[in-house]
PyMOL Python script that loads the backbone (N, CA, C, O; Angstrom):
from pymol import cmd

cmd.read_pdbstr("""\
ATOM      1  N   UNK A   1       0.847  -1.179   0.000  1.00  0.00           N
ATOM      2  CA  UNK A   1       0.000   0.000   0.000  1.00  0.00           C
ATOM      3  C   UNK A   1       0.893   1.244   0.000  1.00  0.00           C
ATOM      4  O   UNK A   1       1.832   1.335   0.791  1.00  0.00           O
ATOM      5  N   UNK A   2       0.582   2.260  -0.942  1.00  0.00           N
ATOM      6  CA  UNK A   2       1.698   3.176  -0.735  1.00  0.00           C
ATOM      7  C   UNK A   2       0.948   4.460   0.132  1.00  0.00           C
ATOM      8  O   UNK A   2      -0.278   4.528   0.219  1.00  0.00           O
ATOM      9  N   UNK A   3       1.936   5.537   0.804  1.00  0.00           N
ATOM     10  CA  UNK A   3       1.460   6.315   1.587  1.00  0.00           C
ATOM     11  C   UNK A   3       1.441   7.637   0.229  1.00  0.00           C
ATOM     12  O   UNK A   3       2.027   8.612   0.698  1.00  0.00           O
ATOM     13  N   UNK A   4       1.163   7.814  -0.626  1.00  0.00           N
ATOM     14  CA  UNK A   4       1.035   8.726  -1.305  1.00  0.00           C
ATOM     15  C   UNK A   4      -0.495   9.530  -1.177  1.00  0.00           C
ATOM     16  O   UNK A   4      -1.605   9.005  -1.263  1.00  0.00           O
ATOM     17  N   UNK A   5      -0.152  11.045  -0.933  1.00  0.00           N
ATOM     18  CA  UNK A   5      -1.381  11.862  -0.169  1.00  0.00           C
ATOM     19  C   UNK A   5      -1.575  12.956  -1.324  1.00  0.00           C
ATOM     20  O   UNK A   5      -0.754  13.794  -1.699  1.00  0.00           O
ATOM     21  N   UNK A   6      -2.761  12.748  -1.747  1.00  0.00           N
ATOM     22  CA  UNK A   6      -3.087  14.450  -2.455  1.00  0.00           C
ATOM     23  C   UNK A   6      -4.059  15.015  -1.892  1.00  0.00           C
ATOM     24  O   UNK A   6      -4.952  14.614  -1.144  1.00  0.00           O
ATOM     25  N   UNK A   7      -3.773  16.062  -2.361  1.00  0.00           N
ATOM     26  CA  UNK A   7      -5.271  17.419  -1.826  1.00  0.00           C
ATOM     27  C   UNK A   7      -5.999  17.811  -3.266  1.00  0.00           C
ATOM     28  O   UNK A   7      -5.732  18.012  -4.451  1.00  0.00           O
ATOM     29  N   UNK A   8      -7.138  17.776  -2.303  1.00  0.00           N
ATOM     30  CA  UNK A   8      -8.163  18.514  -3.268  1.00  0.00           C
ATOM     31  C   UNK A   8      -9.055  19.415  -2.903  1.00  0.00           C
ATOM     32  O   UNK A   8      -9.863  19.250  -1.988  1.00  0.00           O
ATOM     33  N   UNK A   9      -8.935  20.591  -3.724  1.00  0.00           N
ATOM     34  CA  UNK A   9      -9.603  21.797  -2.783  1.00  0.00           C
ATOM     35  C   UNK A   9     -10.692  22.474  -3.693  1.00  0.00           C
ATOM     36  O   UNK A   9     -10.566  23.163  -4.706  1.00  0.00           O
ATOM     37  N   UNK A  10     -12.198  21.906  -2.755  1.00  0.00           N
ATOM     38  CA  UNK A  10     -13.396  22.092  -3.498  1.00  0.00           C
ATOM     39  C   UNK A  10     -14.153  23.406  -2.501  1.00  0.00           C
ATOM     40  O   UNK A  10     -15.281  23.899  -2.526  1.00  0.00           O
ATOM     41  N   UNK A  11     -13.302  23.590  -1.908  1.00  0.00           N
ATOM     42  CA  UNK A  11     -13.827  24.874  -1.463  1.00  0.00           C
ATOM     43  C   UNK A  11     -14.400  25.871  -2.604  1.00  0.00           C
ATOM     44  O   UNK A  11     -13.889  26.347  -3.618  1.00  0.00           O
ATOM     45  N   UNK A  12     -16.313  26.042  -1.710  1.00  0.00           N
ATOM     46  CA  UNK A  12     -16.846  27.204  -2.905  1.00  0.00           C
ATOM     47  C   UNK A  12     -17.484  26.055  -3.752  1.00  0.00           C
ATOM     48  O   UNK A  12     -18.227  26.574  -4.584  1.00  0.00           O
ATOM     49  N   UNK A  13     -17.479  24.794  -3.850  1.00  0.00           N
ATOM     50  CA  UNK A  13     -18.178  24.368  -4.625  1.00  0.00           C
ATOM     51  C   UNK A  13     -19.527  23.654  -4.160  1.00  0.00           C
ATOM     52  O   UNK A  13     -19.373  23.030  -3.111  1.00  0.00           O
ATOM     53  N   UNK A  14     -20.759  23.601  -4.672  1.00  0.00           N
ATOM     54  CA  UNK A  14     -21.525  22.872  -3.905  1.00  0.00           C
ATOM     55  C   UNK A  14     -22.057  21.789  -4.515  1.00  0.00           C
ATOM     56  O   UNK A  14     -21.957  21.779  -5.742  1.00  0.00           O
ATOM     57  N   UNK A  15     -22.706  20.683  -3.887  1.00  0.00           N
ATOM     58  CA  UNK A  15     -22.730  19.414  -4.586  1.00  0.00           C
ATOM     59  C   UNK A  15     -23.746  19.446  -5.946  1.00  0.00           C
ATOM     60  O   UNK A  15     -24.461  20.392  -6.279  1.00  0.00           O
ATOM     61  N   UNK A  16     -23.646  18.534  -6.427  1.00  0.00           N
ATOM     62  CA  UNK A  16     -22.431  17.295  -6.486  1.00  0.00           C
ATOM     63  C   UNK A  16     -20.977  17.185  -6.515  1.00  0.00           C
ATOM     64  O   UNK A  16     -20.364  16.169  -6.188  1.00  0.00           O
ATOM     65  N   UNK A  17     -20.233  18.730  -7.091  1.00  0.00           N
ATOM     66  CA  UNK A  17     -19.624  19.119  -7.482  1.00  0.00           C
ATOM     67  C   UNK A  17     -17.929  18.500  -6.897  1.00  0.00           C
ATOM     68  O   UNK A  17     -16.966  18.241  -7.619  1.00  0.00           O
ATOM     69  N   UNK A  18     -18.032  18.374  -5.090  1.00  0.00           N
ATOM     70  CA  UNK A  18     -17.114  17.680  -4.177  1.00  0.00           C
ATOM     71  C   UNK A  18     -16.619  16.611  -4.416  1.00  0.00           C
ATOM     72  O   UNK A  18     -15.422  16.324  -4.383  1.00  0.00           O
ATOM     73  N   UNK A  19     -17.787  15.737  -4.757  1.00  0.00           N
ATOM     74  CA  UNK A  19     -17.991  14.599  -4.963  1.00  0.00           C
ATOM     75  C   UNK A  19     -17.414  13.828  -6.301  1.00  0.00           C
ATOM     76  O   UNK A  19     -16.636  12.907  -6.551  1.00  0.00           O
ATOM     77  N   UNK A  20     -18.128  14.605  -6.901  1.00  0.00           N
ATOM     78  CA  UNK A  20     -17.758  14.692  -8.623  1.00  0.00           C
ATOM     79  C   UNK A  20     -15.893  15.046  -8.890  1.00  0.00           C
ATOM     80  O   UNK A  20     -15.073  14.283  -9.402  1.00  0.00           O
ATOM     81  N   UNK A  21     -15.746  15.927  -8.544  1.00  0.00           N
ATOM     82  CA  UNK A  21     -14.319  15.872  -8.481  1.00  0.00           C
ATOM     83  C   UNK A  21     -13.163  15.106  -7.497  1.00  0.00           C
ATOM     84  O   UNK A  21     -11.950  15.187  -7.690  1.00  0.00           O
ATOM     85  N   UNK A  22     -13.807  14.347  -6.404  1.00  0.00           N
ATOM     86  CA  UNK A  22     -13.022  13.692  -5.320  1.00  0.00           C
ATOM     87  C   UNK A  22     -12.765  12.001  -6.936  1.00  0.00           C
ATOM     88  O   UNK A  22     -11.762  11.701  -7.584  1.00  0.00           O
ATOM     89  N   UNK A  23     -14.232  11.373  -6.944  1.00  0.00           N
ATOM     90  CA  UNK A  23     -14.137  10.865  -7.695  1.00  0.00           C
ATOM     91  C   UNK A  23     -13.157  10.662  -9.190  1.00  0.00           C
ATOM     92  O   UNK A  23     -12.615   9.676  -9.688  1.00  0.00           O
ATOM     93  N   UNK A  24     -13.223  11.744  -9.493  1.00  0.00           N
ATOM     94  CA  UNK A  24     -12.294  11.762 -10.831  1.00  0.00           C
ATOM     95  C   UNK A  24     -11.012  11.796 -10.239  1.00  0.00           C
ATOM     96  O   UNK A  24     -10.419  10.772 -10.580  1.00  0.00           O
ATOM     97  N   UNK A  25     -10.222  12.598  -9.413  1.00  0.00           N
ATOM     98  CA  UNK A  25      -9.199  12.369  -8.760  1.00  0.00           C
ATOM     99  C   UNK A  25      -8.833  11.332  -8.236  1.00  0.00           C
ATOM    100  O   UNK A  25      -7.689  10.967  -8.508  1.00  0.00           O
ATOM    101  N   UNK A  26      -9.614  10.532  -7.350  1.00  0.00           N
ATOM    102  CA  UNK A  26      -9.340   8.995  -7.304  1.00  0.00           C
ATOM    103  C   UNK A  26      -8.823   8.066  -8.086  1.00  0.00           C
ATOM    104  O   UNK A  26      -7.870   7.312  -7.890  1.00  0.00           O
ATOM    105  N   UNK A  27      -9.798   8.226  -9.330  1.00  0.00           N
ATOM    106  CA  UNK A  27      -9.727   7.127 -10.415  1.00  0.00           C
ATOM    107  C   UNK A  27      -7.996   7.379 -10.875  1.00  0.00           C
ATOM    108  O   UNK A  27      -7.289   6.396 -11.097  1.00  0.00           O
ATOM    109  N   UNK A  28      -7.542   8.541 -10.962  1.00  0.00           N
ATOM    110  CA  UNK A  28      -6.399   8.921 -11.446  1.00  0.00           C
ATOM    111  C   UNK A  28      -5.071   8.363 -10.566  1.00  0.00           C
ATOM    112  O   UNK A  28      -3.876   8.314 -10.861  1.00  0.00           O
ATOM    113  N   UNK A  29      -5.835   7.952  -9.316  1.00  0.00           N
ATOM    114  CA  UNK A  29      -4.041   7.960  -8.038  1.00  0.00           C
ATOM    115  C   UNK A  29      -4.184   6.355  -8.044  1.00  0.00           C
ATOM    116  O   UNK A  29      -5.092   5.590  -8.367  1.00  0.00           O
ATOM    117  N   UNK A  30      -3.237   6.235  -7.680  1.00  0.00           N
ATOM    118  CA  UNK A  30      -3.188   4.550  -7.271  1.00  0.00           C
ATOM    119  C   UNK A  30      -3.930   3.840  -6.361  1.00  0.00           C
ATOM    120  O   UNK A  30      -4.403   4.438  -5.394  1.00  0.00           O
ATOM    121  N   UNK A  31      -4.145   2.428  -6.538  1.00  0.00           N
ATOM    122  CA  UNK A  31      -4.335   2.014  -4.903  1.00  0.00           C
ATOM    123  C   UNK A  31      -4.249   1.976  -3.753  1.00  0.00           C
ATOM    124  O   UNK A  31      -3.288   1.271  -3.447  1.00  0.00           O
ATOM    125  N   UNK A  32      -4.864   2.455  -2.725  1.00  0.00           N
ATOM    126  CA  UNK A  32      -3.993   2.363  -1.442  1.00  0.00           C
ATOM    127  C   UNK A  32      -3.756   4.040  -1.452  1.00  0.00           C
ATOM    128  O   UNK A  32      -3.444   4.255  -0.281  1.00  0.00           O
ATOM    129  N   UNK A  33      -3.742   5.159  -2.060  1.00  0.00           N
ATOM    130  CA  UNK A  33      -3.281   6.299  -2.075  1.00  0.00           C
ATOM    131  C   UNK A  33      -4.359   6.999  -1.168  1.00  0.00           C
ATOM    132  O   UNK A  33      -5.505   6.593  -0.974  1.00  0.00           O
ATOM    133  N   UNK A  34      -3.732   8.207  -0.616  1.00  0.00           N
ATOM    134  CA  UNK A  34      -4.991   8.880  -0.143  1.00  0.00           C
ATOM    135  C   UNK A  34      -5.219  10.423  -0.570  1.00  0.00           C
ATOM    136  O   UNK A  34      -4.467  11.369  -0.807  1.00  0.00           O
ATOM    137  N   UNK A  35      -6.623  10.223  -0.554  1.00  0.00           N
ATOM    138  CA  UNK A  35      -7.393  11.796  -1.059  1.00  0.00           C
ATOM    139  C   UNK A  35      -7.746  12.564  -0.173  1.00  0.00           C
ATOM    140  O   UNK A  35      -8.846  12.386   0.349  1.00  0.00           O
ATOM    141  N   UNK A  36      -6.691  13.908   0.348  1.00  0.00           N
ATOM    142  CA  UNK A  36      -6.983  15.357   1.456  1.00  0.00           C
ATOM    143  C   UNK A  36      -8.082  15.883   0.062  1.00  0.00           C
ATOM    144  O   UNK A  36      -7.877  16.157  -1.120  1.00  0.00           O
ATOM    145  N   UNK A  37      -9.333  15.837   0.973  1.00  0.00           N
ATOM    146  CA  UNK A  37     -10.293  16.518   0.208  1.00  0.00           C
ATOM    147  C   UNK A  37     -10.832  17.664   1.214  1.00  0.00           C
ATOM    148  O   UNK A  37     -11.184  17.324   2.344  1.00  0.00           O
ATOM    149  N   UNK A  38     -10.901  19.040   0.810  1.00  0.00           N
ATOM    150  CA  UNK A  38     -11.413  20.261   1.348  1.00  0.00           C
ATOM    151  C   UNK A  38     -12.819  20.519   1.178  1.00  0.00           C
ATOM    152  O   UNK A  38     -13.073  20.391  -0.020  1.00  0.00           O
ATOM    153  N   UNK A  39     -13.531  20.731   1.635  1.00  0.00           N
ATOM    154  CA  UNK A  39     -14.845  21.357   1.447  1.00  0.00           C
ATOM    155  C   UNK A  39     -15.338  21.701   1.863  1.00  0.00           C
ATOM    156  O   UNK A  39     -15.167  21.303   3.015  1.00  0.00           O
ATOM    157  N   UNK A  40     -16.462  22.702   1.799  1.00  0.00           N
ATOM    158  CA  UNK A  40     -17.260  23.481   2.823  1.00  0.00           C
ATOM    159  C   UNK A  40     -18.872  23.341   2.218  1.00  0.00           C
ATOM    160  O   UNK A  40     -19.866  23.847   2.739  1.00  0.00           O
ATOM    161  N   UNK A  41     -18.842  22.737   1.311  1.00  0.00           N
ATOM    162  CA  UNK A  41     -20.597  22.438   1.268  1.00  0.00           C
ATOM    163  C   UNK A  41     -21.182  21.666   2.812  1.00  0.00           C
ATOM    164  O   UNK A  41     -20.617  20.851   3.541  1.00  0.00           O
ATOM    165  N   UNK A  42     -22.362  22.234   2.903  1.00  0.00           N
ATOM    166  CA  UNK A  42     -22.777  21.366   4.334  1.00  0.00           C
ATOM    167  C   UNK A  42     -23.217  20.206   3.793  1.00  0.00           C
ATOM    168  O   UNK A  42     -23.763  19.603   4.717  1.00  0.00           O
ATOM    169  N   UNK A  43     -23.304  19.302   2.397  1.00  0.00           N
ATOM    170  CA  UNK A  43     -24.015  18.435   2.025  1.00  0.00           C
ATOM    171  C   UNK A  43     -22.827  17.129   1.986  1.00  0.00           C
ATOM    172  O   UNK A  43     -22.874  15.902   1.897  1.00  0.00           O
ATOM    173  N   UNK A  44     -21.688  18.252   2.117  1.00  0.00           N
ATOM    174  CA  UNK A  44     -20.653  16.822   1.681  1.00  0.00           C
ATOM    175  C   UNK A  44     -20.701  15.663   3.551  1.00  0.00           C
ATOM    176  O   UNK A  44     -20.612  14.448   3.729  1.00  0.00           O
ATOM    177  N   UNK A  45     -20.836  16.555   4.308  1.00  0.00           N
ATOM    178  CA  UNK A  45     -21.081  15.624   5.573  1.00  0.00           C
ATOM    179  C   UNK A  45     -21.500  14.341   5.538  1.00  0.00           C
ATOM    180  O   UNK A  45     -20.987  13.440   6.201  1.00  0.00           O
ATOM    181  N   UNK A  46     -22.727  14.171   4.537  1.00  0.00           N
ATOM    182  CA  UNK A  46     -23.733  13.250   4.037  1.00  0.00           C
ATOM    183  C   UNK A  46     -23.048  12.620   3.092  1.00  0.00           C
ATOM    184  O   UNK A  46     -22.578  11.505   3.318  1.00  0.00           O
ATOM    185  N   UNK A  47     -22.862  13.361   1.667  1.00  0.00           N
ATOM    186  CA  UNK A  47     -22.667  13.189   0.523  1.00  0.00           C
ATOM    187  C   UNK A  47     -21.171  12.524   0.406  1.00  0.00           C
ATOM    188  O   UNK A  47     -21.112  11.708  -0.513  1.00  0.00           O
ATOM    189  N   UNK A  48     -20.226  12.657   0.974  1.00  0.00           N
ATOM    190  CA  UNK A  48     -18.886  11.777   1.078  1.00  0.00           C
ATOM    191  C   UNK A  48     -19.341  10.394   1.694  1.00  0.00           C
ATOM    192  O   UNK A  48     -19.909   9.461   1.126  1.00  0.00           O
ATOM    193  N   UNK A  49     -18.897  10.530   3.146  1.00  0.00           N
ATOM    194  CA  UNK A  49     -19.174   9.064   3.342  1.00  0.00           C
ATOM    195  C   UNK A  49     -20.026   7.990   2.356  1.00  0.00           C
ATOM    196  O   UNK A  49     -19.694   6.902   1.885  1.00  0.00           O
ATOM    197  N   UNK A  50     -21.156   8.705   2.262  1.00  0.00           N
ATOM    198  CA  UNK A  50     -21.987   7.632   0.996  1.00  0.00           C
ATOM    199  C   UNK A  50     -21.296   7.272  -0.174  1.00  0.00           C
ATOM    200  O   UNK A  50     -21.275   6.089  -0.516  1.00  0.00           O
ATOM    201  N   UNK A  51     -20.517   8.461  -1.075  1.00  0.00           N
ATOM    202  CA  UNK A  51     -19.916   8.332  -1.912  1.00  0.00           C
ATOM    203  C   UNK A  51     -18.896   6.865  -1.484  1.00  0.00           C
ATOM    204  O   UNK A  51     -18.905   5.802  -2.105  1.00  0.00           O
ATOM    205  N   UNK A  52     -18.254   7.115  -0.541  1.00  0.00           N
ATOM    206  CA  UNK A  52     -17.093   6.384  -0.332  1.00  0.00           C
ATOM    207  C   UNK A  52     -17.629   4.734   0.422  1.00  0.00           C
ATOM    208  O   UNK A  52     -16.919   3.729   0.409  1.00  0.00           O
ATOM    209  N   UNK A  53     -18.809   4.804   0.940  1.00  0.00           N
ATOM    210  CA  UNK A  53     -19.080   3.442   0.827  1.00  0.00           C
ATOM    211  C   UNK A  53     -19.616   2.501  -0.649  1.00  0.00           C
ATOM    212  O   UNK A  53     -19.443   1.316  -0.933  1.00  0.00           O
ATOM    213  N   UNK A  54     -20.257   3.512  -1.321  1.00  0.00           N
ATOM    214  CA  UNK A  54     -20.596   3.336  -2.646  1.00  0.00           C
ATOM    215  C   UNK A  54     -19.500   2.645  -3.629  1.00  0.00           C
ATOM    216  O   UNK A  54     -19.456   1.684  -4.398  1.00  0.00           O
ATOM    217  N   UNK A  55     -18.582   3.747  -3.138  1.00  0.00           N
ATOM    218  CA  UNK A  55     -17.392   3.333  -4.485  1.00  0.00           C
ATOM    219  C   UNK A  55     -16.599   2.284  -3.884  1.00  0.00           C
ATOM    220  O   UNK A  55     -15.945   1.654  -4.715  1.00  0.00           O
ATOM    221  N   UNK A  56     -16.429   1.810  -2.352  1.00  0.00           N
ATOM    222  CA  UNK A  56     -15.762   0.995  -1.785  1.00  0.00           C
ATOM    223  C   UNK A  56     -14.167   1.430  -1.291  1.00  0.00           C
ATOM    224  O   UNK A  56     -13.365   0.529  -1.045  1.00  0.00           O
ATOM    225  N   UNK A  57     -13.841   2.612  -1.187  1.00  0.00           N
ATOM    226  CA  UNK A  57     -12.943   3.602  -0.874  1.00  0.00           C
ATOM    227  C   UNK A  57     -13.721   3.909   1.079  1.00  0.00           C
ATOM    228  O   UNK A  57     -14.770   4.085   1.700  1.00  0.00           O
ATOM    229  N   UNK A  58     -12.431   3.799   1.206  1.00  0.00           N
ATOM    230  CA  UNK A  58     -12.442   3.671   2.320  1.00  0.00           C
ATOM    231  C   UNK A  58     -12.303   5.388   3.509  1.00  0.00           C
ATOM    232  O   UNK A  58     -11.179   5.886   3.569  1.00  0.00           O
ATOM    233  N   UNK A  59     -13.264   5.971   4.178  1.00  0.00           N
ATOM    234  CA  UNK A  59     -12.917   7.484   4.935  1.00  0.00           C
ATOM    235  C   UNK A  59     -11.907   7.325   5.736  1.00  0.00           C
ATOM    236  O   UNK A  59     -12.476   6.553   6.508  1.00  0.00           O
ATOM    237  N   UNK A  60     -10.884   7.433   6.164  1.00  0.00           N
ATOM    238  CA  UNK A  60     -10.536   7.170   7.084  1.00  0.00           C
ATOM    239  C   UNK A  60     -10.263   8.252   8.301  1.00  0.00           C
ATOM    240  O   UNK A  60      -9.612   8.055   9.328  1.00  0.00           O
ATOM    241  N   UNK A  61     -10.881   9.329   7.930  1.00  0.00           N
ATOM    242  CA  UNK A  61     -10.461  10.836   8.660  1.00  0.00           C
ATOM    243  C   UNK A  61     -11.714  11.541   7.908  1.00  0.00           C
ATOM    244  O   UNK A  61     -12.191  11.616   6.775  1.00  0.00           O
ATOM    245  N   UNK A  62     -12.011  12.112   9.501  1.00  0.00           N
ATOM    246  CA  UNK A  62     -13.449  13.182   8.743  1.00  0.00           C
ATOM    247  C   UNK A  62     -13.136  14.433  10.255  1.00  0.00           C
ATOM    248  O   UNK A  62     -13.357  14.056  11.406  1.00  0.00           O
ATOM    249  N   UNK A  63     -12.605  15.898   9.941  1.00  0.00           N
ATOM    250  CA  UNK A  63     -12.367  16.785  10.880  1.00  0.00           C
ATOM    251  C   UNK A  63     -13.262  17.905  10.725  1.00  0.00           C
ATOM    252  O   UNK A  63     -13.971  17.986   9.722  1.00  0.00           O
ATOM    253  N   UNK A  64     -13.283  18.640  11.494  1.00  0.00           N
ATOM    254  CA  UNK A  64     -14.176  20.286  11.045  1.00  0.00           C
ATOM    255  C   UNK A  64     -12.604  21.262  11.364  1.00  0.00           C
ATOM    256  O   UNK A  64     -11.739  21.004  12.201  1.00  0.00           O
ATOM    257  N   UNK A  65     -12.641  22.213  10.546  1.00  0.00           N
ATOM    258  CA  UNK A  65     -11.647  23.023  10.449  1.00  0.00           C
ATOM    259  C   UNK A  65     -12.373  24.158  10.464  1.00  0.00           C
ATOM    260  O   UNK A  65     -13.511  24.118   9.996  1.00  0.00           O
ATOM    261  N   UNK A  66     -11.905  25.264  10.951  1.00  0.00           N
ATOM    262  CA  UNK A  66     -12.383  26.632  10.998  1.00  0.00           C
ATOM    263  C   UNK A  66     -13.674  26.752   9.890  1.00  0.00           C
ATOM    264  O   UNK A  66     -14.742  26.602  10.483  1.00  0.00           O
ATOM    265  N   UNK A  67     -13.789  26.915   8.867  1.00  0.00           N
ATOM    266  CA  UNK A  67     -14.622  27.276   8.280  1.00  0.00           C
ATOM    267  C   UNK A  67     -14.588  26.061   7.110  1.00  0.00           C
ATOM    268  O   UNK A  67     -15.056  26.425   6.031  1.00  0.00           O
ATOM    269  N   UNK A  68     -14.166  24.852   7.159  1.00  0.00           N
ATOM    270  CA  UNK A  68     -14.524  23.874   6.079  1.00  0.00           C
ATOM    271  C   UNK A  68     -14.177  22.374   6.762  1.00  0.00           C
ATOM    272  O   UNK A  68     -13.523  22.276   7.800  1.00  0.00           O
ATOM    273  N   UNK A  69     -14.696  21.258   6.046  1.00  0.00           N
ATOM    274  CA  UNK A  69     -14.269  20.178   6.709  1.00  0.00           C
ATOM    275  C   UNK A  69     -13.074  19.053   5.663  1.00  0.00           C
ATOM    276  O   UNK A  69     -13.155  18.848   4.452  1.00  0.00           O
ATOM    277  N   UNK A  70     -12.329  18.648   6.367  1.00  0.00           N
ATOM    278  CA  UNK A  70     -11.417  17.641   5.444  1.00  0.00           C
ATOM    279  C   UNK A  70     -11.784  16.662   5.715  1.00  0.00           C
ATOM    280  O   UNK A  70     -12.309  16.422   6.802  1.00  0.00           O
ATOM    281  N   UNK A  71     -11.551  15.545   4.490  1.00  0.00           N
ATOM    282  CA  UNK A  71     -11.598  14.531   4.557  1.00  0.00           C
ATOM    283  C   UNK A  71     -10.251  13.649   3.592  1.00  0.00           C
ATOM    284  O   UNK A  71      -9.684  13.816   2.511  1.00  0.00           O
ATOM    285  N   UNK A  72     -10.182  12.493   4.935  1.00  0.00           N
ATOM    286  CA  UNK A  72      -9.240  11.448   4.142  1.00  0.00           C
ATOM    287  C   UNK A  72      -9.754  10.645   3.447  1.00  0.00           C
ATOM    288  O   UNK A  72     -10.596  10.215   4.235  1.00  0.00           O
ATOM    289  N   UNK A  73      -9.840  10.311   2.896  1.00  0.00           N
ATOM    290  CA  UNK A  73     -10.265   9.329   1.703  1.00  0.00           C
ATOM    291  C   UNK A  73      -9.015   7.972   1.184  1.00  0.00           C
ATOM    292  O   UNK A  73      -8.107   8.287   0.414  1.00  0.00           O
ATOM    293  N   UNK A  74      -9.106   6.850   1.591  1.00  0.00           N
ATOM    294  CA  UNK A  74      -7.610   5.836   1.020  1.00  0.00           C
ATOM    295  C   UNK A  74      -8.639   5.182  -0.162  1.00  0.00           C
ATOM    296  O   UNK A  74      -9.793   4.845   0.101  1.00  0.00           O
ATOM    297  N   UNK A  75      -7.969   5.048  -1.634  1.00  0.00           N
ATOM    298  CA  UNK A  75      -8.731   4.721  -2.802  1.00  0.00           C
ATOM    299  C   UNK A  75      -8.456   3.332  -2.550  1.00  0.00           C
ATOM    300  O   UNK A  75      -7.440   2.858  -2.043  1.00  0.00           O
ATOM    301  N   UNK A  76      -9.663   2.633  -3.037  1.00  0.00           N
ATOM    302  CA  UNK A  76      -9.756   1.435  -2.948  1.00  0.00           C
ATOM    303  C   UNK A  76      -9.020   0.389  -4.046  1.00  0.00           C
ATOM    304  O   UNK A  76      -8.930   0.433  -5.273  1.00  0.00           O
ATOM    305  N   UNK A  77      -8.507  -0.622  -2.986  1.00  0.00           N
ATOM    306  CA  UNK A  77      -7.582  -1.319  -3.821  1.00  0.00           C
ATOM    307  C   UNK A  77      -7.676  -2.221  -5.000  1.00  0.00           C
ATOM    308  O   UNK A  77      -6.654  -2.676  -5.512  1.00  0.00           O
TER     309      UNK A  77
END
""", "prot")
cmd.dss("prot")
cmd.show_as("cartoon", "prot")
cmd.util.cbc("prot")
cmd.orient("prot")
């Protein structure tokens, strides 16, 4: 599994839009990699986790930050 980490910063966007782009970024990184995803829609709260049981990608980190929330995301192997 490699520890390779990207960010993705959907700040300002609102859904699907988080989602939609966490996704396409995924498909692009390797197995085992993980996705710093930014956002401040209040829908992604909901709208991630589902995504990520859906796609079989695993959350492994969900924080609130001053004014947006991150999420880890490890792409499924």
């Amino acid at each position: 599994m490699t520890e390779e980490t990207q960010t993705l910063d959907a700040l300002g966007l609102l859904c699907p839009l988080p989602v939609l782009k966490a996704r396409k970024r995924l498909k692009s990184m390797a197995p085992g990699a993980v996705l710093r995803l930014l956002a401040d829609d209040p829908a992604a709260v909901v709208d991630v986790p589902h995504f990520c049981a859906e796609a079989g990608h695993v959350l492994i980190g969900q924080e609130d930050a001053v004014d947006h929330q991150i999420y880890l995301i490890r792409r499924a192997e």
